[in-house]
C-alpha positions as CSV (number, residue, x, y, z in Angstrom):
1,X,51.9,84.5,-18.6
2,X,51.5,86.6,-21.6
3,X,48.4,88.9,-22.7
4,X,47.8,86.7,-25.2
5,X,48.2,83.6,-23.6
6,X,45.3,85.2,-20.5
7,X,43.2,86.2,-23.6
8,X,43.3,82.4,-25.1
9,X,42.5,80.8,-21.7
10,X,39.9,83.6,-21.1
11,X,38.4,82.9,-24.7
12,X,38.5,79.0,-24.4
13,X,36.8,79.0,-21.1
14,X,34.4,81.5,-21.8
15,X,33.2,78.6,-24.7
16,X,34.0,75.7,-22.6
17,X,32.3,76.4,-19.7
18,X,29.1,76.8,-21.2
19,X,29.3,73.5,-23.2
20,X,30.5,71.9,-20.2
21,X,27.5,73.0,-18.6
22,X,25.1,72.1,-21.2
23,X,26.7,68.5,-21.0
24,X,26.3,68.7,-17.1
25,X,22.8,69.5,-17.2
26,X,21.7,67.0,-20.2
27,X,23.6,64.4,-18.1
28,X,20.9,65.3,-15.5
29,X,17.6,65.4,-17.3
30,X,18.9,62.3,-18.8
31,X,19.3,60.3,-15.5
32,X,16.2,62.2,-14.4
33,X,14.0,61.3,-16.7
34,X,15.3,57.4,-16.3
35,X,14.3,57.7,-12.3
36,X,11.0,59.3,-13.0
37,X,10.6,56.1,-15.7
38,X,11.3,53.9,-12.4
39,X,8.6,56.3,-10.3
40,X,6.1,55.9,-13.2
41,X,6.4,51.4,-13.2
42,X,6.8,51.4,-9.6
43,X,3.3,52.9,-9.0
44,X,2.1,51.5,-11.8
45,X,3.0,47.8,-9.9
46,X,1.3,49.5,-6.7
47,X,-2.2,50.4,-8.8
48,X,-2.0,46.6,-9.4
49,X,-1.4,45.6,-6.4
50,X,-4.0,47.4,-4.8
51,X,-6.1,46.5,-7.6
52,X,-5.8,42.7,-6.7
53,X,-6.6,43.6,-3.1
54,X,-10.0,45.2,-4.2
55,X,-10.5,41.9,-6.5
56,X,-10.4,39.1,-4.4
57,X,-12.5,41.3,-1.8
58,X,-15.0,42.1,-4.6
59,X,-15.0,38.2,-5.8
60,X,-15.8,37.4,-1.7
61,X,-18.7,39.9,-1.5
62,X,-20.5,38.3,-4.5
63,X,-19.6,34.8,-3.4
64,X,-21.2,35.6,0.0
65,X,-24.4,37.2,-2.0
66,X,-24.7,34.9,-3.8
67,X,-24.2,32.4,-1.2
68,X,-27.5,34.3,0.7
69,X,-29.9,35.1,-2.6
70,X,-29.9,31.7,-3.6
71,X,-27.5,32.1,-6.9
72,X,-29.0,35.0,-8.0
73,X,-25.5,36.6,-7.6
74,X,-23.7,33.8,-9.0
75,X,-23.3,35.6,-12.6
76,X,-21.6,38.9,-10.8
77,X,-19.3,36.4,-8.7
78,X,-18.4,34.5,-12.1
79,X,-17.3,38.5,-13.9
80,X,-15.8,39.5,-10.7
81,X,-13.4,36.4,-10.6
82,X,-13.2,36.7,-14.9
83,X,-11.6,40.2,-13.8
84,X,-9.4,39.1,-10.9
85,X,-7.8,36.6,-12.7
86,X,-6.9,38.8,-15.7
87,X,-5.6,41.0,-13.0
88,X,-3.7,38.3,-11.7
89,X,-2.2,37.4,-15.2
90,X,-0.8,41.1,-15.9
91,X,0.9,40.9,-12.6
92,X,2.3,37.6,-13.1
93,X,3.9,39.8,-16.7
94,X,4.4,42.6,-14.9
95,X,5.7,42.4,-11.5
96,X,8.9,40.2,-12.1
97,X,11.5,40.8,-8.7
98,X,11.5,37.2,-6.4
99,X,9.6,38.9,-3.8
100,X,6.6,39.4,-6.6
101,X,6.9,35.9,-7.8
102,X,7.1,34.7,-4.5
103,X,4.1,36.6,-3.5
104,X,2.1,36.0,-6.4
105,X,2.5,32.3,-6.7
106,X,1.1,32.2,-3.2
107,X,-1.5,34.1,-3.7
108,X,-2.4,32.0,-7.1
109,X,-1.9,28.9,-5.1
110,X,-4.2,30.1,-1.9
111,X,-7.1,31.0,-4.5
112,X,-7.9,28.2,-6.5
113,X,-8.1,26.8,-2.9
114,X,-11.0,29.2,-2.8
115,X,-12.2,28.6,-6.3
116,X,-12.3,24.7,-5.2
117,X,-14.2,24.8,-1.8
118,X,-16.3,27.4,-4.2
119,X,-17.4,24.4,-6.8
120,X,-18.3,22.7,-3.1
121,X,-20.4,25.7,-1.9
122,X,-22.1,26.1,-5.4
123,X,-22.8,22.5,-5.7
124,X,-24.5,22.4,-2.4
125,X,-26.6,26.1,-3.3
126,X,-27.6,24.3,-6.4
127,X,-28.7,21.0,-4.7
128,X,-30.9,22.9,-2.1
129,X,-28.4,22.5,0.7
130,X,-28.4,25.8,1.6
131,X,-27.4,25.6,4.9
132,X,-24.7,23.8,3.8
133,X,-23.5,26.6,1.3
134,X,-23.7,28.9,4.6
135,X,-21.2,27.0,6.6
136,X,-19.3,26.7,3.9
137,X,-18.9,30.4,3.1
138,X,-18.9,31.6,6.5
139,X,-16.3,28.8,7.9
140,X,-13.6,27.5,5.9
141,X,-14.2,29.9,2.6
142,X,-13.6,33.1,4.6
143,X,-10.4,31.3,6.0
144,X,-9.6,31.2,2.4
145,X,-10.7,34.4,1.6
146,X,-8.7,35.4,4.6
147,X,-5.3,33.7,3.5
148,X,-5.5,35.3,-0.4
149,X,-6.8,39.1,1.0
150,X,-3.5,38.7,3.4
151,X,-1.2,37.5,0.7
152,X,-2.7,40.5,-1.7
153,X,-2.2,43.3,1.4
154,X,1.5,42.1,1.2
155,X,2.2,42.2,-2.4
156,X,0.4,45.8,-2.2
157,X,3.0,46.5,0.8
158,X,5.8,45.4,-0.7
159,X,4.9,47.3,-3.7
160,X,4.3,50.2,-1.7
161,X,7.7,50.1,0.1
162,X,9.5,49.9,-3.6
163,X,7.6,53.1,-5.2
164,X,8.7,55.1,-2.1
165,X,12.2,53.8,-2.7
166,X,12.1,54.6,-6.1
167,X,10.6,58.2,-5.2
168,X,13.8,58.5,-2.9
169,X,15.8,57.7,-5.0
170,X,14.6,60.2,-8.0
171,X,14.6,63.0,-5.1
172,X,18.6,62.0,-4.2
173,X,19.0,61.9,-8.1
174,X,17.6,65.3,-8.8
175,X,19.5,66.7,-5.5
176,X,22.5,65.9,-7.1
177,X,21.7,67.4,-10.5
178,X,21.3,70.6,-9.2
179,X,24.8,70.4,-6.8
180,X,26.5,69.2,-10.6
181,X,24.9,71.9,-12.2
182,X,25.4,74.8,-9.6
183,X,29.5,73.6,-8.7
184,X,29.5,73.7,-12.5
185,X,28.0,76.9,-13.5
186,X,29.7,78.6,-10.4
């Protein structure tokens, strides 16, 4: 090989390899920035998962005050089920794999069980039955209760499991960024 020729491969590469490192690393940021999207929604589904948790809890807890003041809780039960259900809508648009459907149609279906022994337990409060409300809270409303906080610790578990996958998989994704960049660069 001539002079000249070593000079034109030594000029070429010395303007290629830069550019093919700047294409390298923008291909990076670019897939990186899509994982950390994923990270971002995935604990974003968690928050509302864990969020339902701490609702249907919350809506038990004023049910069962209410259950023992004689109704004078009755208008913090109504809110907290008001905000558990507009929870429970923004997960029905939001979390949209089978599992989540699965889960959440379950956990729809298990509290308006509640929500219709609750009508049961409020009409017997109301009526002056108030032992009646007590059984009814402490027997087959906590079995409820029970069922839906069960259902909600799963969806929050299965939401769980899915954020640390997607974290995983952002860490593999950055892990080979840098081996593209570096075998690149070197």
């Amino acid at each position: 090989m001539t002079i000249r020729a070593k000079l034109y491969v030594a000029i070429v590469l010395t303007v290629i390899g830069p550019l093919v490192t700047i294409a390298v690393a923008l291909q990076g940021q670019a897939e990186l920035g899509d994982r950390f999207d994923e990270v971002r929604e995935r604990a974003r589904h968690e928050a509302l998962a864990r969020e339902l948790k701490f609702g249907v809890t919350d809506v038990n807890g004023w049910q069962t005050a209410y259950g023992y003041d004689g109704g004078r809780s009755r208008p913090a039960f109504e809110r907290s089920v008001t905000l558990f259900r507009r929870d429970l809508r923004e997960a029905r648009r939001r979390l949209t794999d089978p599992p989540e459907r699965e889960l959440l149609a379950q956990l729809s279906d298990e509290f308006e069980g509640f929500m219709n022994l609750d009508v049961i337990a409020y009409r017997a409060l109301r009526a002056g039955q108030d032992e009646v409300t007590k059984r009814i809270l402490l027997g087959p409303e906590l079995v409820r209760f029970e069922a839906v906080a069960a259902t909600a610790e799963q969806l929050a578990d299965y939401e769980r499991r899915q954020a640390a996958a997607t974290e995983r998989a952002f860490d593999d994704e950055r892990d080979d960024a840098r081996r593209r960049l570096t075998a690149v660069a070197s």
